[in-house]
C-alpha positions in Angstrom: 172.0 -86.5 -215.4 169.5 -88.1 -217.6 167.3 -86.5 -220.1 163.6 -87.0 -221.7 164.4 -89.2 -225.1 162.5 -88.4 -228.3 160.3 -91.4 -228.8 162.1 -92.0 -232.2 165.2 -92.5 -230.1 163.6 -94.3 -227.3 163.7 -98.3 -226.9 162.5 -98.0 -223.3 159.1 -96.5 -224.7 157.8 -99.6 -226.2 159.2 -101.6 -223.7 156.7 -103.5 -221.2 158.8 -102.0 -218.0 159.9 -104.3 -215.4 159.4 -103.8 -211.6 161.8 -102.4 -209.3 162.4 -105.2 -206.4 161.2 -103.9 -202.8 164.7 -104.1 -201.6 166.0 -101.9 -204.3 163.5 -99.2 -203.6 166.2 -96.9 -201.6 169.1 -97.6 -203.8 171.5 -95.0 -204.9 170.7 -95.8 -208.5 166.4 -95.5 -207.7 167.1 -92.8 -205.9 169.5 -90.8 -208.7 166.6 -92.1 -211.3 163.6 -90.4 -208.9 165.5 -87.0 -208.4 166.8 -87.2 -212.3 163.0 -87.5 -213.0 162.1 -84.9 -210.9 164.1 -82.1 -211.6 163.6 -82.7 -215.6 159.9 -82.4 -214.8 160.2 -79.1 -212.8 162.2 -77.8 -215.9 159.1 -78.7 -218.3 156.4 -75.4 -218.9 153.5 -78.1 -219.6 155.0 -80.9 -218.2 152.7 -82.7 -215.4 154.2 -86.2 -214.7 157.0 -88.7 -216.3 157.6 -92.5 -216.4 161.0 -93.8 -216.1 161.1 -95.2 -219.7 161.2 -91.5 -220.8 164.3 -91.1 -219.7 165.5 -94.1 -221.4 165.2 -96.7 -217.7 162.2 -99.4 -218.4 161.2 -100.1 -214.8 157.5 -99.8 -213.1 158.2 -95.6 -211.7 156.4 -92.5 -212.4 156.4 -88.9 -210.9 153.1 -86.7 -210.9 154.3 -82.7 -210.7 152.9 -81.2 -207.1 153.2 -77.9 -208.9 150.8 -79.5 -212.0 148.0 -81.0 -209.3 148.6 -77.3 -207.4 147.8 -75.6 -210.4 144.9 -78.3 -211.7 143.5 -78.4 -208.0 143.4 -74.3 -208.1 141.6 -74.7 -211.4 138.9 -77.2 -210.2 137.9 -74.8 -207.1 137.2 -71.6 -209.4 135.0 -74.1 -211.6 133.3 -75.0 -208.6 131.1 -72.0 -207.2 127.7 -72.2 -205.6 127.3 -68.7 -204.4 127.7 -66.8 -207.5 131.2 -64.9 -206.1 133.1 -65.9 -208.8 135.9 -62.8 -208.6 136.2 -63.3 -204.8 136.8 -66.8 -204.9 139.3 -66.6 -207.8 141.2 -63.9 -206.0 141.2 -66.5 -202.8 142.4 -69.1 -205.0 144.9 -67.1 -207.0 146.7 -65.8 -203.6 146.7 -69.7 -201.8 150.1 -70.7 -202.1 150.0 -74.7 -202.2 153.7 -76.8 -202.2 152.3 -79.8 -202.8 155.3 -82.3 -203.3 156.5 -84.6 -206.3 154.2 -87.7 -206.1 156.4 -90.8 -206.7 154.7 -93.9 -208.1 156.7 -97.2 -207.6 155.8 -101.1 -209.3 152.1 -99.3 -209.5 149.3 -101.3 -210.3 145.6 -100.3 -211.5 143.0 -101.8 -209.2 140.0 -100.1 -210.6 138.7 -97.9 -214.1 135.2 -96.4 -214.1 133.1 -97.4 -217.5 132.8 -94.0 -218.3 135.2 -92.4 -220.4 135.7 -89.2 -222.1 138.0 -87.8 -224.7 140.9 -85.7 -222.9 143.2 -83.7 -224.9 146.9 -85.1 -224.1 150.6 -84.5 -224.9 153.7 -85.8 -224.2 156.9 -84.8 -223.0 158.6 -87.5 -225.5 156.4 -86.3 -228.3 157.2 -82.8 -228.7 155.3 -80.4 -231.2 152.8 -83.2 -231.1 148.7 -83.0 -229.3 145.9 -85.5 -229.5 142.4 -86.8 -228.3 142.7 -90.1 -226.2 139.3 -91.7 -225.1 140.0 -91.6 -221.1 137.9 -93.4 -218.1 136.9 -90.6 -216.1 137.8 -92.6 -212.6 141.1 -94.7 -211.8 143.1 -96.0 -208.1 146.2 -97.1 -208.3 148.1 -98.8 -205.8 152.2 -98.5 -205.5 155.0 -98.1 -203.6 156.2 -93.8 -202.2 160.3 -93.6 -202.7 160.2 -94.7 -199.3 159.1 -98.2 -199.9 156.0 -97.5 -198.4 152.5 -98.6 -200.1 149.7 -96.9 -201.0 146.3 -97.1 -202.9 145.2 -93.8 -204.5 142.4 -92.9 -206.0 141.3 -89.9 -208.6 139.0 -88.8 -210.8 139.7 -86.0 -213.9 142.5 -85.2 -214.2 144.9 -87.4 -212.0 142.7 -90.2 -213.5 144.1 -89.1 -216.4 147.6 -89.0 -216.3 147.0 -92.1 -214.0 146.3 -94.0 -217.6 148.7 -92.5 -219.4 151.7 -93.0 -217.6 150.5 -96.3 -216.8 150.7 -96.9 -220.5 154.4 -96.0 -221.0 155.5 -98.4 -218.6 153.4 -101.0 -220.3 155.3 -99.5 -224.0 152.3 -97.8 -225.0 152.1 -94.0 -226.2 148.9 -91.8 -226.4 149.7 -91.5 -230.4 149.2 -95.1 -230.4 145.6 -94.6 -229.1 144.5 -90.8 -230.5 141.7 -90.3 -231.8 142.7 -87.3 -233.6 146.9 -85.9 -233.8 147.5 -82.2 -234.5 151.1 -80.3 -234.7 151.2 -77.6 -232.1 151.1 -74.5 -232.9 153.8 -72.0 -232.6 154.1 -69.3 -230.4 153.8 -65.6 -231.9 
């Protein structure tokens, strides 16, 4: 079983990562990497996605959460209220039970990036105790490749844009300290 390095101890992290070949896509050893990757996730409180060079493997792969875009999707829909029910809808929301799956990003490429951005408060899985301010487009599609060898374009805004970029930029050897525009130490919990 693999593990999520500490940058400091992390090679992979600042390596540009190289692709997986189609034909590898349902090998034991991309396979073994996927579920590694997935199962560390799940075990992560604020964890919502992780690149394959975080577990020390520098090839093109990332995994979004489903739990992460349940939660984030649930958050978007009580923001959005035209009716002025507030408590009713969050009481809807709150008792939908979504199992969205694991999203599995192979080789992916960025086809498009809006021109606006915004600053979006980030962290990292192999930056522990660590927070930051990284300017952010606000729209991104990606195209790649499911575990099944099967491609796909996808596009988001918010927050899937987001952690589009920024696991984009660990396979490219890139960390979100590298472009924060303000770091803070976490705080600790009382």
């Amino acid at each position: 079983m693999r593990t999520i390095l500490p940058y400091q101890e992390n090679p992979a992290l600042r390596e540009i990562a190289s692709e997986i070949p189609l034909a590898d896509i349902g090998s034991p050893f991309v396979r073994e990497l996927i579920n590694d990757m997935k199962y560390l996730l799940a075990q992560e409180k604020f964890g919502v996605a992780i690149a394959a060079s975080q577990v020390g493997e520098a090839v093109r792969l990332f995994v979004v959460s489903g739990k992460a875009m349940d939660k984030h999707d649930n958050d978007d829909e009580e923001d959005e209220d035209d009716d002025g029910d507030v408590e009713e809808k969050k009481k809807t929301v709150k008792n939908q039970k979504r199992h969205t799956p694991d999203q599995v990003y192979i080789n992916p490429e960025m086809l498009k990036m809006s021109r606006g951005k915004k600053l979006k408060h980030e962290g990292c899985l192999s930056v522990k105790g660590k927070w930051g301010h990284v300017l952010r487009t606000e729209k991104a599609t990606v195209r790649a490749y499911d575990e099944h060898g099967v491609a796909f374009t996808r596009g988001a805004s918010g927050f899937l844009a987001h952690v589009f970029q920024h696991e984009m930029d660990h396979l490219d050897g890139v960390l979100y300290i590298d472009k924060a525009k303000k770091l803070y130490d976490d705080k600790p919990e009382e």
